[in-house]
N, C-alpha and C positions, 0 to 999 in steps of 0.2 A: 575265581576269574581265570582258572587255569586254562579253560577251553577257549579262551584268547588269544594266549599266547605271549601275554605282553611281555619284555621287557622296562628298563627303565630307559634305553632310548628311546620305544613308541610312547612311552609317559611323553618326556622329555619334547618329542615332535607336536604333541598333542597340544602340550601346555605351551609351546612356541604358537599353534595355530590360533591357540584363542587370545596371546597379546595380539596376532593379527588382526584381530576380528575387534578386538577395543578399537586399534585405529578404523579399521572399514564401519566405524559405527558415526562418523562421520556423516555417511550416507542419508541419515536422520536427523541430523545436525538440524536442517530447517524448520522441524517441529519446534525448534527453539531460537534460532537466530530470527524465525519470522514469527513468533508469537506476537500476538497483535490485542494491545489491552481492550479493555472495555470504555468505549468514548459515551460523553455525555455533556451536558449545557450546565451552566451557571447562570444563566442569564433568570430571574425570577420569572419571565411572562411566558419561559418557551416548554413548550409541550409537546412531542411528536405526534406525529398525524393518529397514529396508534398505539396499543400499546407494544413497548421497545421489541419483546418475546415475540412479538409475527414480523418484526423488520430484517429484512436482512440489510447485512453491513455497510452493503452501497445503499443502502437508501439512508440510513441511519446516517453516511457519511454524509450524504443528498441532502439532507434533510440538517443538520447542522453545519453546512457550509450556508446554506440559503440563508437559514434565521437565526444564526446564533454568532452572537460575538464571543464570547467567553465560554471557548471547551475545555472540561475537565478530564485528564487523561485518569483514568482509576487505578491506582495502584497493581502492580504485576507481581506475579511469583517469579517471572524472570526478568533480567534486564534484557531485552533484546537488539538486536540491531536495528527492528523497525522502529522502537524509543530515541535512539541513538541519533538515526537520519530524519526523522520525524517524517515516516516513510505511512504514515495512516491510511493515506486515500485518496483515491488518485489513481494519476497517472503514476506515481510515486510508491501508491501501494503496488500496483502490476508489476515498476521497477523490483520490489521485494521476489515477489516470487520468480521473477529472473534470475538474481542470483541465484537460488535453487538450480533454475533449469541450466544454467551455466555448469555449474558444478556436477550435474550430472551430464553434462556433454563433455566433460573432462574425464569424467570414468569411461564412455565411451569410445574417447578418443582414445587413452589406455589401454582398452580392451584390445583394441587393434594394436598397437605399436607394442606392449607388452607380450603379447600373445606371440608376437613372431620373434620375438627378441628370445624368451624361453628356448624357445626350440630351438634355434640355431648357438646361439650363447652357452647355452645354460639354466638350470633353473636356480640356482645361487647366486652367483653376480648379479643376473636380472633383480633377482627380490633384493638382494642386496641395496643395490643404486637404487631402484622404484622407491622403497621405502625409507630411507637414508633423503631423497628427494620430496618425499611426502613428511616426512617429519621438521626438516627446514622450512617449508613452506607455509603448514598446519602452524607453526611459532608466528610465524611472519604474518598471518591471516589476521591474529589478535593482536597486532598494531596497526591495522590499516586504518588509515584516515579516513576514507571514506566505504562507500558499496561498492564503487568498481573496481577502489584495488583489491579490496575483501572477496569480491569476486573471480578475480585474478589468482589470487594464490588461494579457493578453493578449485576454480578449474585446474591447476596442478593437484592439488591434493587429492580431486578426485581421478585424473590418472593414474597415481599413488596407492588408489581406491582398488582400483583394478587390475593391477599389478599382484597386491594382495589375493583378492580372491581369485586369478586367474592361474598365475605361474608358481607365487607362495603355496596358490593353496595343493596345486599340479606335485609341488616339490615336493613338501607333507605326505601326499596320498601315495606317492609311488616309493617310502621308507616302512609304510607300516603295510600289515596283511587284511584280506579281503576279509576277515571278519571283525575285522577290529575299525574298519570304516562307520559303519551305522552307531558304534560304540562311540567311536570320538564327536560325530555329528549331534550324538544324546547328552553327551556331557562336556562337551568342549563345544559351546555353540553358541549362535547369536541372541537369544533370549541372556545369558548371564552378561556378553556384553552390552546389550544395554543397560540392562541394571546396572552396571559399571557406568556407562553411560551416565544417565540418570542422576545416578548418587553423585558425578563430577558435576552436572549443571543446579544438580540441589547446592552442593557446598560453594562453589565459584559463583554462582546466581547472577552470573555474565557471562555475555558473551565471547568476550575477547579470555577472561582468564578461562573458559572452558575450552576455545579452541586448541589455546598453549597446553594445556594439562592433558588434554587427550592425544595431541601429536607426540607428546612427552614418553604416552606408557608406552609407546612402540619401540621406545631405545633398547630395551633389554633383548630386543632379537636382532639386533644387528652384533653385537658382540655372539653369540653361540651362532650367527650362522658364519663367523670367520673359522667356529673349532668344527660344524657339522662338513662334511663331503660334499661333492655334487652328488647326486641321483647316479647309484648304479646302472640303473633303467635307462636314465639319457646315455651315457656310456656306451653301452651296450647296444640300442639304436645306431649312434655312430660308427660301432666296430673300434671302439679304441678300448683295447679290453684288459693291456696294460695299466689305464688310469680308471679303469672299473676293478680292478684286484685290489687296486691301491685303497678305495673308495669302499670296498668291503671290508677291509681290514678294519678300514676305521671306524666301521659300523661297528663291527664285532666285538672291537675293542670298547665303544663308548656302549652296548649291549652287555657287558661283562662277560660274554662269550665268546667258545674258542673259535678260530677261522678255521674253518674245514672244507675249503674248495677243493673240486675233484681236479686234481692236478692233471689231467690226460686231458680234461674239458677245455682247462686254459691252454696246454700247450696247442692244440688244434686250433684253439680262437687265436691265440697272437699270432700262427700263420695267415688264416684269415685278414686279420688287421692289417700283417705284414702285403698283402695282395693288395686291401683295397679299404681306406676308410669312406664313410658317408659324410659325404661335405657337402650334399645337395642341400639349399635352402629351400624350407617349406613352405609354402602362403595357403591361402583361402583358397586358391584353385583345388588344393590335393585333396580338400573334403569333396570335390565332386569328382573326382579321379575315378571312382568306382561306385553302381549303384546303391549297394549294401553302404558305404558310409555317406551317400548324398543322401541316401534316404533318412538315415540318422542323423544329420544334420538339418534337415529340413523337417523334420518332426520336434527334437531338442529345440531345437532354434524356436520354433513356434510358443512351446510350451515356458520359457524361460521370457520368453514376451512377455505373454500374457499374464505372467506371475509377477511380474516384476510390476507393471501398469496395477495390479490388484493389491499387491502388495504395497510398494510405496504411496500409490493414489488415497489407501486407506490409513496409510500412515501420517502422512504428512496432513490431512485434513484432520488427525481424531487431535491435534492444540486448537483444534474451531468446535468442538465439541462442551457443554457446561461441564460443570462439575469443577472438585477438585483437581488442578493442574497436573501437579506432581502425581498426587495418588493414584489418577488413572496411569500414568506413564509407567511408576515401579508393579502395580499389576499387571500389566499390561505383559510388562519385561520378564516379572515372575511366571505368569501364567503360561510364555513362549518357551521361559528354561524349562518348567517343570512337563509342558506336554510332550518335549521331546525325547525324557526319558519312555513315554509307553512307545515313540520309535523303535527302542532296542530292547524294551520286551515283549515287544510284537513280533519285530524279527527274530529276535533270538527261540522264541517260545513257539512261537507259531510256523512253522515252515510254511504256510501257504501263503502268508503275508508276504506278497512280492513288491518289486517296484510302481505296478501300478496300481494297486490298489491303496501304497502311499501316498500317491497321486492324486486316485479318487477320492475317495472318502475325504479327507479335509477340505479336495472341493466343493462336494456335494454341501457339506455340513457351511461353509463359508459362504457360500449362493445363497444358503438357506437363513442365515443370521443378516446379510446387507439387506435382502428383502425385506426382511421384519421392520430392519432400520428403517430402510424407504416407509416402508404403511405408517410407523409411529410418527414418521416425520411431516408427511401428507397427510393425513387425518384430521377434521377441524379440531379446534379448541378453539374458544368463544371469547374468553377472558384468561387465557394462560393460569387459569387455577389449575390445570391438573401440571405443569409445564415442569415441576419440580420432578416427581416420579417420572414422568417420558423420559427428559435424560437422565436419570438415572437408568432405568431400563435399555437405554440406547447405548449408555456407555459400557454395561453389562456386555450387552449381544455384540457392541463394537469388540471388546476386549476377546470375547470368542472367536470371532470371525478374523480377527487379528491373528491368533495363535493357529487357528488352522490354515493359513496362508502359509506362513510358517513351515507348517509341516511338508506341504508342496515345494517347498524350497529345495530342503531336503531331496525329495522325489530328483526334481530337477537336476540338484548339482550331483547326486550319488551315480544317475544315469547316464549324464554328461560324463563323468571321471572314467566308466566302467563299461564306455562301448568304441569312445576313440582310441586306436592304437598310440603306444608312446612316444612315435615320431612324429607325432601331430598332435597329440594330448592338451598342450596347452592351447594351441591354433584352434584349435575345435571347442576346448572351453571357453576361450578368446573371444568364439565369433557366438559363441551363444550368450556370453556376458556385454560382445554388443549389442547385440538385439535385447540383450533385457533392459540394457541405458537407455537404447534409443523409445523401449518402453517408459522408462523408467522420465524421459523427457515428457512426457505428458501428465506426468505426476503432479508438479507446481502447477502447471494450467488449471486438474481439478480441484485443487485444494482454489484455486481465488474464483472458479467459478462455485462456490459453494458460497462466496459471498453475495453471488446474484442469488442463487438458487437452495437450498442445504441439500436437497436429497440427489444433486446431479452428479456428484462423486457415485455416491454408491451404486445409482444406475447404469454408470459406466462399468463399472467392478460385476457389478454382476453378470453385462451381456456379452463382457468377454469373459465371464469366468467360464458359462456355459458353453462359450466355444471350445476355451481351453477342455473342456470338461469334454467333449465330444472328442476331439483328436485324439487325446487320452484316449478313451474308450478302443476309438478304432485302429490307433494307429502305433501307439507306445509298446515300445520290445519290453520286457522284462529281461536284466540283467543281473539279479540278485547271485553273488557270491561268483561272480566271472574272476577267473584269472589275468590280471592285466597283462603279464608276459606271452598270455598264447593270444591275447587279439595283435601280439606286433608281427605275423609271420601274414596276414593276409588279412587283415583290418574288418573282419568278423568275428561273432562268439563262436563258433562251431566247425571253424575253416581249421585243416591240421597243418604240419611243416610241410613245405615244400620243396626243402632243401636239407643236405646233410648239415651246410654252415647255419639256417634258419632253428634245425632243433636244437644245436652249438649255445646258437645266443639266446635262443629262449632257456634253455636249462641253467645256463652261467645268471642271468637277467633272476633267475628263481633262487638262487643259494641264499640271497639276505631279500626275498622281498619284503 
């Protein structure tokens, strides 16, 4: 692994990003807080119109409200919230998947307030207080009396949510080096958290003790982010180049390496500093400050949409899916960690393997798996005799189509990190992690519209997957193995310094990237 480079502080940062990512798994929480058992009648003389296998849920609800006195709820593999609130059907069930969409308009709103907060602040204190806020909450979720205040402190937590992967994740990526990025996404990544995931709602088999237990694993990165630095890189941005020496050191030091800054580099930046620090605040304006990064924002932005709507939409529906509960969920999770390893030996082995074709390819392949779903799911059956094998085959193709969504994550967030410059870095991932929530809002919609319909999720998924899939094609830069330091001197891959101070701070900004 020497061709890495690693350290044991990029270890160190790595294995901080993935207790992040135990908390941000959250996100999915709803696959299990709204698990929704299997209903059915006591009554001797009652019979559904058909058989149960062609009903869907609203009719089944329909259809035992009219003639049934006595419904039998079937035992669950989870205890859920909708058991709790006796949230079945109804008006009551639509209330269920609100709280969902709640909670994901809390990571939204996040996205923005954390996003500007990085950049001007810091990206330490920010992740600090966001996740420090997200874990008193996340505790407090699993006492709520009822759904709106459960709803209430997930709308905090999904702020929380976004904090994590916006500025946490912003903070991470700007301590380790560009080839060790697609490394940490292959082995420090969202597939292993859920299985964490998972294995917490397997043993807690509640909901309330699974929220407290997952806000819980997030403690241990509030104490190492009192002993890590802020971002040399933010620093540096600023012109405060005094408390970027300080900031190196301590890398160096928690790196077990020696500090070897070019001392004629610093004396020149601290007059610099001395002249003039950057105290400008940044917003959402300054991605369109120039067309080279509006354009990248308007491409990213699209493509983190549409991942996100395919993503979560397919997620949050596969607990409406037959089969064993659990066992699709830990496949599912397995299948996510294990595909991400050929991430980094694809890249690493293949040099032609760029970002868009991390892009493509998993989309192509996941357009190609929901369709199938769709035909298995449309296609007659008579008497539900074959109905055993279909979902089984559907949970198969689901679990595929799953893991290469996934992979387009990846694409996503590697491209987001590794084309905005670092005085806007988080802003810019900010506003693409809004747009993925405001995606990511229509998620609970299709999971309850699959109980009118089953295959209306996945024709959603699919017809913006081919957009997505299209914009890619024409419109996605490739920024595989960019230097983050040389996009801060004029906010493209290819632009050179401008300034004597501009290559100052880019060279000082590169001694510990």
């Amino acid at each position: 692994m020497a061709f890495l480079n690693l350290n044991r502080f990029h270890v160190l940062c790595m294995i901080l990003w993935q207790f992040g990512l135990f908390y941000a798994c959250q996100l999915i929480f709803p696959i299990f807080y709204n698990f929704n058992p299997s209903l059915s009648c006591q009554d001797p003389n009652f019979h559904f119109s058909k058989p149960k296998c062609k009903l869907s849920k609203v009719e089944i609800c329909s259809e035992l409200t009219a003639n049934c006195s006595k419904w039998l709820i079937e035992p669950a593999p989870f205890r859920s919230m909708v058991q709790d609130f006796k949230m079945y059907c109804g008006s009551a069930a639509y209330d269920s998947a609100w709280v969902a969409t709640i909670q994901f308009i809390g990571a939204l709103v996040g996205a923005v307030i954390y996003g500007h907060l990085g950049d001007y602040f810091g990206r330490k204190p920010v992740s600090f207080i966001g996740i420090s806020i997200g874990i008193v909450f996340g505790v407090a979720a699993g006492f709520a009396p009822n759904w709106k205040l459960f709803a209430i402190a997930l709308f905090i937590c999904g702020t929380s949510v976004a904090c994590v992967m916006v500025v946490f994740y912003a903070y991470i990526l700007e301590f380790i080096e560009p080839q060790q990025r697609v490394f940490m996404r292959s082995f420090f990544n969202w597939g292993y958290a859920r299985l964490v995931f998972t294995l917490a709602c397997f043993l807690c088999e509640n909901w309330r003790a699974t929220a407290i237990v997952i806000s819980l694993l997030a403690v241990p990165v509030l104490p190492m982010l009192l002993i890590l630095p802020e971002s040399p890189k933010w620093y540096a941005t600023k012109k405060r180049f005094r408390e970027m020496k300080s900031a190196e050191k301590r890398v160096a030091w928690l790196s077990g390496l020696p500090y070897d800054a070019d001392l004629k580099i610093l004396e020149e930046s601290e007059k610099s500093e001395s002249l003039e620090k950057d105290t400008k605040i940044y917003t959402i304006r300054d991605l369109f400050s120039s067309w080279p990064i509006a354009y990248s924002t308007i491409v990213i932005g699209s493509l983190w949409f549409s991942t996100s709507v395919s993503s979560f939409g397919a997620d949050l529906n596969s607990g409406n899916l037959a089969g064993n509960f659990y066992l699709s969920q830990f496949v599912s999770a397995a299948a996510i960690a294990l595909s991400k390893i050929s991430i980094f030996l694809l890249d690493t082995y293949l040099p032609s393997f760029n970002r868009q074709k991390l892009h493509q390819i998993p989309q192509i392949i996941m357009i190609c798996c929901y369709s199938a779903i769709m035909v298995l799911m449309i296609s007659p059956d008579q008497d539900c005799s074959s109905q055993g094998s279909r979902n089984l085959a559907i949970i198969i193709i689901n679990i595929i189509g799953a893991s290469f969504i996934e992979l387009t994550w990846d694409a996503c967030y590697l491209v987001a990190a590794e084309i905005f410059p670092t005085r806007i870095r988080t802003i810019g991932i900010g506003t693409c992690s809004l747009l993925a929530r405001t995606g990511a809002l229509l998620a609970p919609q299709m999971a309850y519209l699959s109980d009118i319909y089953r295959p209306i999720p996945y024709a959603i998924v699919c017809s913006i997957g081919i957009i997505s899939l299209l914009v890619s094609c024409f419109f996605l830069p490739d920024t595989k193995g960019v230097d983050l330091a040389a996009l801060d001197n004029g906010g493209n891959l290819n632009s050179a310094p401008n300034s004597e101070e501009d290559e100052i701070r880019i060279e000082v900004a590169e001694n510990f990237a």
